[in-house]
C-alpha atoms as a printed R data frame, in Angstrom:
    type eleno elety resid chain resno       x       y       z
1   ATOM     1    CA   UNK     A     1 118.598 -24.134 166.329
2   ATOM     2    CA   UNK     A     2 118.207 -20.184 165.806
3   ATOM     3    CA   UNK     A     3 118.483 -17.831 168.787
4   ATOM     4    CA   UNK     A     4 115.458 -16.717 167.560
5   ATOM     5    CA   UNK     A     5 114.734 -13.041 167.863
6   ATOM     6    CA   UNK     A     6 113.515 -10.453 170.670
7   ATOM     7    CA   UNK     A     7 110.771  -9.525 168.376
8   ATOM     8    CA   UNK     A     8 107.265 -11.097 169.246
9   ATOM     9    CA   UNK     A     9 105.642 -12.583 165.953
10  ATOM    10    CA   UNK     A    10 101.934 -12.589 165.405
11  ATOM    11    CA   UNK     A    11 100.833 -14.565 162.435
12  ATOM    12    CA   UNK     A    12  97.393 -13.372 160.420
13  ATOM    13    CA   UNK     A    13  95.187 -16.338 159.075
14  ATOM    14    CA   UNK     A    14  96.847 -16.313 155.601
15  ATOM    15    CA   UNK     A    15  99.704 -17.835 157.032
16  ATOM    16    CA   UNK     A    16 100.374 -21.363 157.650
17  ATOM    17    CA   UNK     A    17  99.238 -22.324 161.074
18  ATOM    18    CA   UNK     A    18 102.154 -24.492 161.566
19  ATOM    19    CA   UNK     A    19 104.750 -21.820 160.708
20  ATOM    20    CA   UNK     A    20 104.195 -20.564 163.969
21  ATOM    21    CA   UNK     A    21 105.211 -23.612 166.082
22  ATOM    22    CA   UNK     A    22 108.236 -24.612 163.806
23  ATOM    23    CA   UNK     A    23 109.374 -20.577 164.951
24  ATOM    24    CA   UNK     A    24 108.427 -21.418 168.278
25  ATOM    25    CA   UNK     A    25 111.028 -24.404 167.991
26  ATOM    26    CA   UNK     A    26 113.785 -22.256 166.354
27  ATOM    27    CA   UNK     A    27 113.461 -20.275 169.774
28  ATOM    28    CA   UNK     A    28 110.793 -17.089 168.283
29  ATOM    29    CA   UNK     A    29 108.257 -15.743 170.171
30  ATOM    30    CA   UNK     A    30 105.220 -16.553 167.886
31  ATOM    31    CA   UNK     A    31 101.111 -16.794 168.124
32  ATOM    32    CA   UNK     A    32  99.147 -17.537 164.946
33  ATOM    33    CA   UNK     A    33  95.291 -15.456 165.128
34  ATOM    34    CA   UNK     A    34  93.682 -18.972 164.925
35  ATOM    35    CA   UNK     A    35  95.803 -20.277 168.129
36  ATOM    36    CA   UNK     A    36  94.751 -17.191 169.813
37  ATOM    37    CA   UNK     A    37  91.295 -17.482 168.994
38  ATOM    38    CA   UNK     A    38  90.890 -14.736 166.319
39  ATOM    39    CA   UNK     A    39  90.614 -16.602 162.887
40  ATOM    40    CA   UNK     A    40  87.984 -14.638 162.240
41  ATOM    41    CA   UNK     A    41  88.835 -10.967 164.024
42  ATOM    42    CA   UNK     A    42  89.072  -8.041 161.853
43  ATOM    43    CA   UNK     A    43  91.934  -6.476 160.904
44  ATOM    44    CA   UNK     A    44  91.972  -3.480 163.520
45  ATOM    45    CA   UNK     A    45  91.262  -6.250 166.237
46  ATOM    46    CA   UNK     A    46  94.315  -8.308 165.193
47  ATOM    47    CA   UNK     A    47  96.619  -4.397 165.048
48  ATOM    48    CA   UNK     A    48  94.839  -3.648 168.440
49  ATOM    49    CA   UNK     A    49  96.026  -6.795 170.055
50  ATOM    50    CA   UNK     A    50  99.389  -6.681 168.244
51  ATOM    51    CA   UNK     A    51  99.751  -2.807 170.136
52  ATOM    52    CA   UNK     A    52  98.916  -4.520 173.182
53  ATOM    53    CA   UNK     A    53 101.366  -7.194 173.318
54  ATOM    54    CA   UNK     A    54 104.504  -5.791 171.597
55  ATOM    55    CA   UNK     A    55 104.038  -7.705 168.617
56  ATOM    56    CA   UNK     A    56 104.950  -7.427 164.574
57  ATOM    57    CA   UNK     A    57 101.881  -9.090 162.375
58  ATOM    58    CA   UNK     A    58 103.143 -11.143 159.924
59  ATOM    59    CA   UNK     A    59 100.634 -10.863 157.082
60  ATOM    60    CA   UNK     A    60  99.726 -11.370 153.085
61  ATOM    61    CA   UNK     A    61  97.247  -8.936 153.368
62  ATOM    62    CA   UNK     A    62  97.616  -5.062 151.848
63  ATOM    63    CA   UNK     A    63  95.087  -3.482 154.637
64  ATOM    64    CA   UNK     A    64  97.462  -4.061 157.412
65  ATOM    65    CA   UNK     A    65  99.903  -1.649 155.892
66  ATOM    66    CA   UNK     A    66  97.166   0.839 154.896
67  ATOM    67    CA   UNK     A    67  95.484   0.909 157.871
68  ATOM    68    CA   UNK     A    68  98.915   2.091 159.256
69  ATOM    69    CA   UNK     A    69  99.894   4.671 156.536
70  ATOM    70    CA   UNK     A    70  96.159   6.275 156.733
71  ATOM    71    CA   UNK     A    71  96.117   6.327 160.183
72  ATOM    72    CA   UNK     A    72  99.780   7.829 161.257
73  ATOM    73    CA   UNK     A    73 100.192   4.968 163.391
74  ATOM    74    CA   UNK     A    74 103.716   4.262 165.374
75  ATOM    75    CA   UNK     A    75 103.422   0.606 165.851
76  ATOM    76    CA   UNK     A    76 102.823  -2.314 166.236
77  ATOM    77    CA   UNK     A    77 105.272  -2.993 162.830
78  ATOM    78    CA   UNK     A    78 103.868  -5.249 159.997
79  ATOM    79    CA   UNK     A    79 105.612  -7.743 157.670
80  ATOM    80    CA   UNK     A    80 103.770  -8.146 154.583
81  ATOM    81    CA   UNK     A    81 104.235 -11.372 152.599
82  ATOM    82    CA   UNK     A    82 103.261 -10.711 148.958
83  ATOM    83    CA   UNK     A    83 104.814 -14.007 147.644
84  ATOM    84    CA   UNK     A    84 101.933 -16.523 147.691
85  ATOM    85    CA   UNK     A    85 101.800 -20.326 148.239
86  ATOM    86    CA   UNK     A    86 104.637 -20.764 150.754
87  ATOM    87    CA   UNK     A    87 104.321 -23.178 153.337
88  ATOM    88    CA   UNK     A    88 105.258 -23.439 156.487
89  ATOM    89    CA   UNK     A    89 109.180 -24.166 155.750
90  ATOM    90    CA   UNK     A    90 109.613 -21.489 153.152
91  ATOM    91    CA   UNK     A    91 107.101 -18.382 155.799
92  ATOM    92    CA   UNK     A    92 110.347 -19.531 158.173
93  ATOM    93    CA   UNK     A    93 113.039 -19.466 156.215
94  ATOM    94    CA   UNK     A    94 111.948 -15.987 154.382
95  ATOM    95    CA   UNK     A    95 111.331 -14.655 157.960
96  ATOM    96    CA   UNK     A    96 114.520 -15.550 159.543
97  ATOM    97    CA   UNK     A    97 116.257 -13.945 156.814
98  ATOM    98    CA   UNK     A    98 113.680 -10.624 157.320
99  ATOM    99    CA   UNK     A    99 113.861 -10.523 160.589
100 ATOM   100    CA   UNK     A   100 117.852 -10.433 160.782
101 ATOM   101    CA   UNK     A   101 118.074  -8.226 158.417
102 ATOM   102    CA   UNK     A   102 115.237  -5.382 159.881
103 ATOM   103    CA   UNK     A   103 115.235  -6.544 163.581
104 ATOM   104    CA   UNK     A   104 116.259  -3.147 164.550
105 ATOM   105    CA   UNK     A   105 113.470  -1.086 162.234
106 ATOM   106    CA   UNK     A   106 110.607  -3.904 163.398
107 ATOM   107    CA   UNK     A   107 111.780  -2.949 166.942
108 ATOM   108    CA   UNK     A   108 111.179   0.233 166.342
109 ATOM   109    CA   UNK     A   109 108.030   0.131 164.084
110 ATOM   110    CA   UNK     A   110 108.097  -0.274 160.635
111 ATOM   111    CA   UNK     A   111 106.074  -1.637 157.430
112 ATOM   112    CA   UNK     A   112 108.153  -4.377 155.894
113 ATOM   113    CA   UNK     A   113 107.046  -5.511 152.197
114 ATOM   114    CA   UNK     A   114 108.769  -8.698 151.333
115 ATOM   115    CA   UNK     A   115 108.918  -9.673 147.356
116 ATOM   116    CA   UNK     A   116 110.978 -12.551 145.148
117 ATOM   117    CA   UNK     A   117 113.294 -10.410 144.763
118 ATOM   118    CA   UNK     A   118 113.096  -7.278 147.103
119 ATOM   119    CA   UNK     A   119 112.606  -6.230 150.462
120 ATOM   120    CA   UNK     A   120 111.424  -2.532 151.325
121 ATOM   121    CA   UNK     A   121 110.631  -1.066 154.543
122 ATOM   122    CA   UNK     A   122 109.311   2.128 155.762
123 ATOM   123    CA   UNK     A   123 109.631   3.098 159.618
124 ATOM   124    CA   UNK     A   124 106.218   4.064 161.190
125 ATOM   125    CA   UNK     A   125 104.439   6.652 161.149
126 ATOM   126    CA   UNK     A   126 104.738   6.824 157.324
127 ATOM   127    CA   UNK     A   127 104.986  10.318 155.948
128 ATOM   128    CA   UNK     A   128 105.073  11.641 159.290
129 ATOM   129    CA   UNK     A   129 107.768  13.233 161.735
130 ATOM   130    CA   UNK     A   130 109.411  10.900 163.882
């Protein structure tokens, strides 16, 4: 069992629903949108709740990241998937391994793009002064 992570997860509806529990069981603090009640909230209402409670959306969707960009935001930080067709077993696996490696930049709010073969981040607000 992981120690999991002091980062709060919030998974959009692209990802598997189940992801979220087996990261619950490897000790992550994790909410999918459709557990929450927002499988069908827009994208500002799933960043606006993700300010609220401290939380990193964990998404396959582009808008997420330009919505941040565009709009100098700070937080809340956003992993973007851009590897399609995972299930539930490889979202985990590819997010333990993201997460350990950029705990410290999600913590501190960042735009994490997550390839095959590469991993980029950015720390937020992009192309501003922080």
């Amino acid at each position: 069992m992981s120690k999991g992570s002091g980062i709060r997860l919030a998974l959009d509806q692209g990802i598997p629903r189940d992801a979220a529990a087996r990261l619950r069981a490897s000790g992550y603090n994790c909410s999918h949108v459709g557990e929450l009640g927002m499988s069908v909230a827009t994208d500002a209402e799933i960043l606006a709740w993700a300010i609220e409670q401290n939380a990193a959306v964990v998404t396959l969707d582009a808008d997420f990241h330009t919505i941040l960009a565009v709009s100098g935001a700070t937080a809340p930080s956003v992993i973007r998937l851009r590897i399609q067709g995972l299930d539930a077993i490889a979202v985990v696996a590819l997010l333990q391994k993201v997460i350990t490696a950029y705990e410290s930049e999600l913590l501190r709010g960042a735009l994490v793009t997550v390839k095959a073969k590469k991993v980029t981040y950015h720390r937020l607000p992009v192309g501003g002064v922080t």
